[in-house]
N, C-alpha and C positions, 0 to 999 in steps of 0.2 A: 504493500500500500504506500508505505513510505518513497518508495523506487519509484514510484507512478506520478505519486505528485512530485516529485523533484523535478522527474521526466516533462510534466506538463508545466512545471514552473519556469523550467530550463526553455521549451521551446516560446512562452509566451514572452519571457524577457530578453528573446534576441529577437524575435517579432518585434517586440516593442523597443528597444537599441535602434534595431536598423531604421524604424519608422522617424524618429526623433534625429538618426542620423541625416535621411533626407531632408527633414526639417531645417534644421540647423546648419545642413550646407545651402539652401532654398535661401534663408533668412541671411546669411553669412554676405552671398552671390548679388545679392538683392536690394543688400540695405547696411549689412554690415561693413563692407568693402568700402562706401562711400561716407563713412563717418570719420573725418580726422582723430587721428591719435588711436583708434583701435587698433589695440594688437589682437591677432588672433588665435594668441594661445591665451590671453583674459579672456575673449569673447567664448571660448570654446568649456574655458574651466566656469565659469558662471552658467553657462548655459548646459552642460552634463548634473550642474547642481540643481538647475532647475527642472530638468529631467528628473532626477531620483529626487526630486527635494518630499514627497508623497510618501517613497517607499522608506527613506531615512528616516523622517516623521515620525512614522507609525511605528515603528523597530524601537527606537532611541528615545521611545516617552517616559522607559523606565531607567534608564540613568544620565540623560539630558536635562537643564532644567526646563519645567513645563514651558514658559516663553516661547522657549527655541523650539523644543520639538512641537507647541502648539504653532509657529508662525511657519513652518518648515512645511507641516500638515495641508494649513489653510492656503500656502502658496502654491504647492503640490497640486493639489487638488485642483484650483483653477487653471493650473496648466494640463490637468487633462483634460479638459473640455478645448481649451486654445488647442491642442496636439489635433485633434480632429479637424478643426474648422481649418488651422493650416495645412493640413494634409491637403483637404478636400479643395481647398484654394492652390495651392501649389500644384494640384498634380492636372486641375483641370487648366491652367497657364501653361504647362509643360503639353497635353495634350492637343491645346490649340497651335502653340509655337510649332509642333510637329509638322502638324497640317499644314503652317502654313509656308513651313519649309520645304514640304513636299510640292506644295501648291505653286513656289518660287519666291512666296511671299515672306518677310521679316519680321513678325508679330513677336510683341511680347518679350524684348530681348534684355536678359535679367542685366547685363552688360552695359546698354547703351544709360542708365543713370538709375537713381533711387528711388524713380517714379512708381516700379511693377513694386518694388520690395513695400512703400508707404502705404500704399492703395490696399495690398495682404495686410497692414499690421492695423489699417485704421478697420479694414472688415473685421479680425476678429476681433478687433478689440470694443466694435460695436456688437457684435454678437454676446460678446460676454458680460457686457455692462447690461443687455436687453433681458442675458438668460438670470442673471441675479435677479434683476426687476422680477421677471416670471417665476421665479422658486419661492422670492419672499412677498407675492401678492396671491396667494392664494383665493380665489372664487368661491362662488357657494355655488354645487349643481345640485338641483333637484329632481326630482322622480315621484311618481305616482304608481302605486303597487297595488291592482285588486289583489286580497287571496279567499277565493271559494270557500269559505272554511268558518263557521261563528266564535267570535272573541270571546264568550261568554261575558265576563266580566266589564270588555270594553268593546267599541264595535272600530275604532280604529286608533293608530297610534303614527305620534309624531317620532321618528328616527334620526339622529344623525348619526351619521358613520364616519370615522377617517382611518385612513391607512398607512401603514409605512409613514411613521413621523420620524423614523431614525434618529433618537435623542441619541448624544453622546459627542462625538469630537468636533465637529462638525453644526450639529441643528443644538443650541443650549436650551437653558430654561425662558432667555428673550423671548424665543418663537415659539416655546408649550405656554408664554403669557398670554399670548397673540391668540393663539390655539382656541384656550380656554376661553378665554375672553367672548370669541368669536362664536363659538358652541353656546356658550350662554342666550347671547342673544337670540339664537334659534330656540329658546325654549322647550328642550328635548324631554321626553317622554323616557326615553333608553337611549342610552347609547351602545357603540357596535366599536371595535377597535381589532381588526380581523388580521392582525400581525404586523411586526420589524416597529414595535412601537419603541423599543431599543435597539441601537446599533449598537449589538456585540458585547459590549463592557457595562458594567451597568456604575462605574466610578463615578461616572459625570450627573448621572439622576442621583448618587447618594450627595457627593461633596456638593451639589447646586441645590439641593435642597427642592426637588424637584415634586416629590410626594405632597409637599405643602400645596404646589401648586395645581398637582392634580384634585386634591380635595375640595377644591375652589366649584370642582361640578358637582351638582348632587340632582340628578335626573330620579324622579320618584320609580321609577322601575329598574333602576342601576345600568352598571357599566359593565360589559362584559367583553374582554378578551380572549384573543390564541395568539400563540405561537405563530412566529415566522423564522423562515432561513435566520437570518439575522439573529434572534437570538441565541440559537443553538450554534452559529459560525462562533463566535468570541466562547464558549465553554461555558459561559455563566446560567441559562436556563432555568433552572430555581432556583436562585438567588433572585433573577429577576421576578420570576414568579411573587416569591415571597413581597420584595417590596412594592409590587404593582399591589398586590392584597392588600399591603400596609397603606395605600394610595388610596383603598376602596374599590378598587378594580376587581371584578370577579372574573380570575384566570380561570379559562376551562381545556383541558387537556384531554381528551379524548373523553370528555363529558357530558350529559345533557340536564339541564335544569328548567324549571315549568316556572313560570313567569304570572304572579297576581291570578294564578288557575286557568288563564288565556291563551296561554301559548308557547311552547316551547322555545328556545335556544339552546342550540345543537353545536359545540367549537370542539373542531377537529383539529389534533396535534400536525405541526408541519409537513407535506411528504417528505422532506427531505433530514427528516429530526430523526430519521434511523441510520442514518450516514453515522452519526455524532452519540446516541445514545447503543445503537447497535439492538433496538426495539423495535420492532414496526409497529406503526399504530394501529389503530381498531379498525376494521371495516364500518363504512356506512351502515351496514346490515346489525352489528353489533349494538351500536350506539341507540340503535332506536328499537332493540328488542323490548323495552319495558316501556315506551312514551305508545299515547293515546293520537295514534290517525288520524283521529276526526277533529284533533285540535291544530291549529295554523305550527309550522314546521320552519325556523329559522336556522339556520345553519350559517355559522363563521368556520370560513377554511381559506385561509391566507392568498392559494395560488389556485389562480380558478382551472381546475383539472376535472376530471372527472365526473363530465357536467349529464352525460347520458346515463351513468350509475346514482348519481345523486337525482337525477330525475324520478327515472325507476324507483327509487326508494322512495318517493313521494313528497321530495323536499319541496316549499313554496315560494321559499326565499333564499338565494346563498348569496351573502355579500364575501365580495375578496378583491385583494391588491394586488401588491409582487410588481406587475408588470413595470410600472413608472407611467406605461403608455411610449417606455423606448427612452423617455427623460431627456435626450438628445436628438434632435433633428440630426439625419432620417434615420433610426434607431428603431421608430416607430413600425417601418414595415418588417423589421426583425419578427419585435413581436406583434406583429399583427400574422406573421407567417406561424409563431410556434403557439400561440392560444386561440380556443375558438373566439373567442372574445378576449381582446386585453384592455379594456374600455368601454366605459357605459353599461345600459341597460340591454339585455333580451330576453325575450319572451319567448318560450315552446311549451303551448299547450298552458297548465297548472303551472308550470314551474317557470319561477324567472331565476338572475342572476343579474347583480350588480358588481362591477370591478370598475373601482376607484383607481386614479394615476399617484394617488397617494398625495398625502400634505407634505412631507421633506423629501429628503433626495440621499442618493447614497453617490461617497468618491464626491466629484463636484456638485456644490453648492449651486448647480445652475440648471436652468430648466426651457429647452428649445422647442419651440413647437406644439406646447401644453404645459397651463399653470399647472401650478400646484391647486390643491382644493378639498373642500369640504360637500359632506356628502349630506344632503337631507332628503328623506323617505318618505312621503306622507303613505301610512298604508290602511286600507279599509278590508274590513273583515266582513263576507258578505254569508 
């Protein structure tokens, strides 16, 4: 196992070397050449630092002081989202110069002045001023949900859902103020938190004091959580457990709970939490051996899969994240290619499915081609 991920660490960090190396001769040819006084063995050594400034970060937080390895992180990070948009700038400049060399024509010529090289730095660096904006302005989308089924107790309820808030190095307790704040207003009935509500470490939600601020929601029919990758990636998993509980959070782990006698809430552990705990979770089929049919069927399952077995079993509602919705222009037709849905609502038949692009972000802070957002549910019990 060990051999395998070295293996695949090994081939992504010369992937990712040589991609940075095109970069940086692009950027060098372009822009750097015409700047007096550059040398370019400074320009080379600044810019390999700002290359790994991400992966030093994150390694060097336990005996660097936090400053450093926090600014390292936070620099890292925005150069991976720049690493794309330069790619994607550079390589389609290289493929018109082709053309137009073939064609007889001079386009594009990184040589003739610092014109092509300004034109690459002011585009990304307009893209990534726009993608912050987008990450830290969050929406509210809305949805209307019949489900066939009598509330007993209530005949409809107001929902918000958010996903993937990825608290820790990255998203602090500023944006779970912002969060809550914002959930408030919507005046929720329940709330839904269907995974990566921690990224990996749960350091940053204890030292920020972060549980104060989740207590700040008090929705008359509670909060209820699962598991996503993310928690179980960083090792900590119940530990987090634990203080989302201490939060008022009810963590559900391959559990189902009956809500005011009206309705169940169904939260399935991660697919991918047997990687990490070496467990496999319950089947759908399991979970609902002891809950009542004929009352409405919620389910939280992080990574929307297994949408025609969750159908089958007669689910009426499954909200889930994961995706980002791709988080990076055009990331999006990734996963628009590997989930039946990586966004919004669908309908087949009884059964719907909601997946949120998520409120934070994982890696960069920035968000191309879809905010961030919050989720509210109006749903009627018929």
């Amino acid at each position: 196992m060990n051999l395998v991920f070295f293996a695949v660490f090994g081939v992504i960090l010369i992937i990712y070397s040589f991609l940075n190396y095109y970069i940086g001769l692009r950027v060098w040819q372009s822009l750097g050449i015409f700047v007096p006084f550059l040398n370019s063995r400074v320009y080379w050594s600044f810019f390999w630092l700002l290359v790994f400034a991400y992966i030093i970060g994150r390694v060097s937080k336990n005996f660097l002081p936090y400053a450093v390895s926090y600014s390292l992180t936070q620099v890292g990070s925005y150069w991976l989202a720049a690493m794309v948009y330069f790619t994607m700038a550079y390589l389609l400049i290289d493929i018109v110069s082709f053309l137009g060399k073939k064609a007889g024509i001079n386009l594009l010529d990184f040589k003739a002045g610092p014109g092509v090289g300004i034109a690459v730095l002011l585009f990304v660096v307009g893209v990534i001023l726009f993608g912050s904006w987008s990450a830290r302005s969050p929406r509210n989308v809305e949805y209307d949900v019949m489900i066939n089924k009598p509330g007993n107790k209530v005949n409809s309820i107001n929902v918000v859902m958010v996903s993937d808030i990825h608290l820790g190095t990255i998203i602090h307790n500023g944006r779970l103020v912002n969060m809550v704040n914002r959930i408030n207003e919507l005046n929720p009935d329940i709330i839904l938190l269907p995974g990566d509500v921690i990224d990996e470490n749960i350091q940053y939600f204890i030292e920020q004091n972060m549980s104060e601020t989740f207590s700040r929601l008090n929705p008359p029919l509670g909060i209820y959580a699962v598991m996503g990758n993310h928690e179980y990636i960083g090792g900590h998993a119940d530990e987090i457990a634990v203080h989302l509980a201490e939060a008022g959070v009810v963590v559900l782990r391959d559990e189902v709970v009956l809500v005011n006698d009206s309705f169940y809430i169904i939260g399935r552990e991660d697919r991918d939490s047997q990687r990490f705990t070496g467990q496999s979770r319950k089947s759908i089929k399991e979970l609902m051996a002891h809950v009542d049919p004929s009352l409405p069927l919620i389910l939280l399952d992080h990574q929307p899969n297994n949408l025609s077995e969750h159908k089958k079993a007669g689910i009426d509602l499954q909200v889930s994240g994961h995706t980002h919705r791709g988080q990076l222009f055009p990331f999006h037709l990734i996963t628009g290619r590997i989930f039946e849905i990586d966004w919004g609502h669908l309908q087949d038949g009884d059964y719907n499915i909601i997946v949120s692009s998520g409120y934070g972000t994982w890696g960069p802070p920035i968000r191309v081609g879809h905010r961030s957002e919050i989720v509210k549910i109006n749903i009627q019990f018929q």
